[in-house]
Structures are given as structure tokens and as C-alpha cells.
N, C-alpha and C positions, 0 to 999 in steps of 0.2 A: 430562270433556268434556260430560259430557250434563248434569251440575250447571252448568256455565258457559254453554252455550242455555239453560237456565231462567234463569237470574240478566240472560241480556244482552235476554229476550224479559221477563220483570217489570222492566227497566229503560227498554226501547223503550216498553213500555206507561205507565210511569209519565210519560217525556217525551210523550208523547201526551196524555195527561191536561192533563199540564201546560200546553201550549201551547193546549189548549182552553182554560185555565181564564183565562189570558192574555187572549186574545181574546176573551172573553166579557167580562171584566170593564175590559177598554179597550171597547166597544162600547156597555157599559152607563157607561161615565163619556162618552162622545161624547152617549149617547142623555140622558144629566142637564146636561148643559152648554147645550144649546140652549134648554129650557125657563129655567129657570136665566139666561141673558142673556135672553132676552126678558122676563120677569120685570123685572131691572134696569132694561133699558130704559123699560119701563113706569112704574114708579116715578119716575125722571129725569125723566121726560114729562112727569107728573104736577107734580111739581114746579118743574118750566119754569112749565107751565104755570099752575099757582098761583101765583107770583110775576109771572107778565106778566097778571094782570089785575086789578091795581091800580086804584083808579079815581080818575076825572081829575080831581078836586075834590082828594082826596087827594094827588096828585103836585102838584097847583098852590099845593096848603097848602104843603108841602114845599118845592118851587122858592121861593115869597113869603119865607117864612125864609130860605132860601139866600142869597137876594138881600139883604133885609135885614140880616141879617150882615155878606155883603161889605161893603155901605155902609159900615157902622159900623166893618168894619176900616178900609176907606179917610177914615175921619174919625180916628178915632184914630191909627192909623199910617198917612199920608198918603205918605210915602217908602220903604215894605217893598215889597220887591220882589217877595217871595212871593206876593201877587195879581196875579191874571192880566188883561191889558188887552185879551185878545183880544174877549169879548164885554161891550164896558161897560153895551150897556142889560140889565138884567136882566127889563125887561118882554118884551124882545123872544122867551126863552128864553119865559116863559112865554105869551105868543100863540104862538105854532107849537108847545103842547102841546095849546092848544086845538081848532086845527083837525086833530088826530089821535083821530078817533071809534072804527077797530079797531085794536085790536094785534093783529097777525098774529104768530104764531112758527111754523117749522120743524118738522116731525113728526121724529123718532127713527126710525131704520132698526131695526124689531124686531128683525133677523137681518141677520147683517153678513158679506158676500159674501168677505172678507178671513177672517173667522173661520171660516168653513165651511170655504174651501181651507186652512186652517192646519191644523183638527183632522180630516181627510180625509189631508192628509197624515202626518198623524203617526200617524192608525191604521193607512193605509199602509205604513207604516216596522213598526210594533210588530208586524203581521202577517208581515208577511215575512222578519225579523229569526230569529226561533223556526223558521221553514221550513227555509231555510238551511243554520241549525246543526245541526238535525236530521240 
């Protein structure tokens, strides 16, 4: 009898343990995730950002090709239907690049309102899961 309270009181204690150790180690994966996206997002940002500031001599080198190409497909294969007729001036594309002096883009949400209620819930969950059963 008195062997069997030692054994079920070193087993209460070990589940105690345990469910600390639980909850400690979900808190600390909560507490490395947020850093962690922000970080990514960052990055992302960066690289949006790098690619949208191209500059306008450069895109109009670019566009001047484009166009010229199509020309030449349209002379050589006069009847392919694969070019498109929607914009036949190809200057016009590039005047309305011209008069585009900033490119604006969109900042990245460092921390995502969505993801905070996900991982809030799921610690939620993991906390109270171990109570419970206990």
C-alpha cells in the first residue's frame, strides 16, 4: 500500500514535470516564430523592392526590343495568329512608361494578424490538452 503512494506520487510528479516541459517548449517555438516571419517578410520586401526599381531608360531599352521583335515577327509571319492585336502601336507602350517618374509598391505586413490568432490558438489547445488528462 504504502509502496503503491510512493510509485503513484513519483508518477504525479513526473507528469507534472512533463507538462511543464510541454508548455515551455510550445512557448518557446511560439516565441521563435514571430521573429522568424518577420525576418522573411523582410527579405521579401527587400526583394520586391529591388526588382521594382529598375530604371526607365532600362525598361524602355527593353520595351524598344519587345517592339521591334514583334515588328519583325509581324513581317515575317504576317498570318500567325499568336501576336496579339490588342496594342498595335508599340510606341504608345512606351510613352506611358515615360510619364511613370515613381514606382510605388506596397509595404509587407511584418506580423500577420491571421497568424498570431492561429499560433495563440494552437498554444491554446497544447496547454490545455495536458491539464485535462492530467
Amino acid at each position: 500500500m504504502e509502496e503503491s503512494k510512493i510509485s503513484d506520487s513519483n508518477l504525479e510528479t513526473e507528469l507534472t514535470l512533463v507538462m511543464v516541459v510541454v508548455i515551455v517548449v510550445s512557448a518557446a517555438c511560439l516565441v521563435i516564430i514571430f521573429p522568424l516571419y518577420a525576418y522573411v517578410q523582410s527579405t521579401v520586401q527587400g526583394t520586391i523592392s529591388l526588382f521594382a526599381t529598375f530604371q526607365a531608360s532600362k525598361i524602355e531599352s527593353l520595351l524598344s526590343k519587345i517592339v521591334l521583335g514583334r515588328d519583325y515577327m509581324k513581317l515575317v509571319f504576317p498570318h500567325s495568329i499568336g501576336i496579339s492585336k490588342s496594342n498595335r502601336d508599340g510606341n504608345q507602350v512606351i510613352d506611358s512608361r515615360k510619364n511613370t517618374k515613381n514606382i510605388s509598391y506596397t509595404t509587407l505586413p511584418k506580423v500577420s494578424i491571421q497568424l498570431v490568432c492561429y499560433l495563440v490558438l494552437v498554444y491554446a489547445i497544447t496547454i490545455v490538452y495536458p491539464i485535462l488528462n492530467k
